[in-house]
Each structure stands twice: as structure tokens, then as C-alpha cells.
N, C-alpha and C positions, 0 to 999 in steps of 0.2 A: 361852052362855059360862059355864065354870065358874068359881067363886071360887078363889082361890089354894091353899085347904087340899084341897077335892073334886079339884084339878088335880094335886097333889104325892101324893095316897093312890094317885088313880089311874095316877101315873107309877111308885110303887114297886109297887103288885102289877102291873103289865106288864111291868115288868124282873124281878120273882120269876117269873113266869109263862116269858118270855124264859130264865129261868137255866136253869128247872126243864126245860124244853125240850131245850137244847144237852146239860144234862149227859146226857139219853137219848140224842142224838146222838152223843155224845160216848161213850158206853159201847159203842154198837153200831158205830159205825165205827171205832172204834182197842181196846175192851174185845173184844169178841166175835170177832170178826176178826182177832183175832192170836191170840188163843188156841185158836180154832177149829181148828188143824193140829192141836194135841196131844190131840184128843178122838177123832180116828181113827175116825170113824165114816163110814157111805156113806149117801146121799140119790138114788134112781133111779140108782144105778150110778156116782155123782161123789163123790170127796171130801165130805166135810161143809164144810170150809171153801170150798172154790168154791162150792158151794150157797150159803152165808150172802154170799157175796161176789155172787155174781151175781142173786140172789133176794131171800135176808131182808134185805139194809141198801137195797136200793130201796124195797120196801114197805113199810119202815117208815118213813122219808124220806116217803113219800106221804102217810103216816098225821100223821106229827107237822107236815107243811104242813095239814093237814087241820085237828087237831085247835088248831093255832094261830090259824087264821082264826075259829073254832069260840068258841076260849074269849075270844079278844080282842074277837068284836063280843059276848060277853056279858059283861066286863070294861064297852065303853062302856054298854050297855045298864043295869049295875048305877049306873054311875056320871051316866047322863044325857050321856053326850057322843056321843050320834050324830048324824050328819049330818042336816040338814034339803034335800031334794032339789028 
């Protein structure tokens, strides 16, 4: 069990961790993605923005559930809060 203050450090860097997150989500699916038509480029013969539509925001979606499970069990790890099984 953690103390009160090791529970509260580790609840605000998982919520920085969390922000830091979405806001890459958050750039790639509404930043990249809308702006992606005006850059006029082609990717194997398609649009660049259907490319980033149907390709780049999935794989990156994958990467930042990845990279969340990643840094959160080394968040508990820093902080001593893992499970005992």
C-alpha cells in the first residue's frame, strides 16, 4: 500500500503521462488529417490524405496503446505500486 504523498505524485505523472498521450492523438487524428488534402501529395498511387487516413492514424493508435501500457507499468514500477499476483 502506498502512503498518501507516493499515491498523489503517482496519480499526477499518470495524468501528465495520459495528457501527453492524447495530445499526440489528438494532433494525428484531427491536426494531420485535415490538413493532409492541402499537401497534394501521392503515396502508391492514392492521395496522401487517404494514405494517412487509412494507414498513418491506425498505426499510430497502435503505437501510443503500446507505448501507454509501456510507460504506465514503469510509472507503477518507479513508484512501487505493482500488483503482487
Amino acid at each position: 500500500m502506498l502512503d498518501a504523498d507516493v499515491a498523489r505524485r503517482r496519480w499526477y505523472a499518470s495524468q501528465r503521462l495520459t495528457a501527453g498521450l492524447l495530445a499526440i492523438w489528438f494532433f494525428v487524428t484531427f491536426g494531420i488529417a485535415f490538413y493532409a488534402r492541402e499537401l497534394g501529395g501521392r503515396v502508391g498511387g492514392w492521395p496522401f490524405s487517404f494514405w494517412v487516413a487509412a494507414q498513418g492514424a491506425p498505426l499510430v493508435y497502435v503505437v501510443l496503446t503500446w507505448a501507454y501500457a509501456r510507460l504506465a507499468h514503469r510509472l507503477d514500477d518507479t513508484f512501487g505500486a505493482t500488483q503482487d499476483d
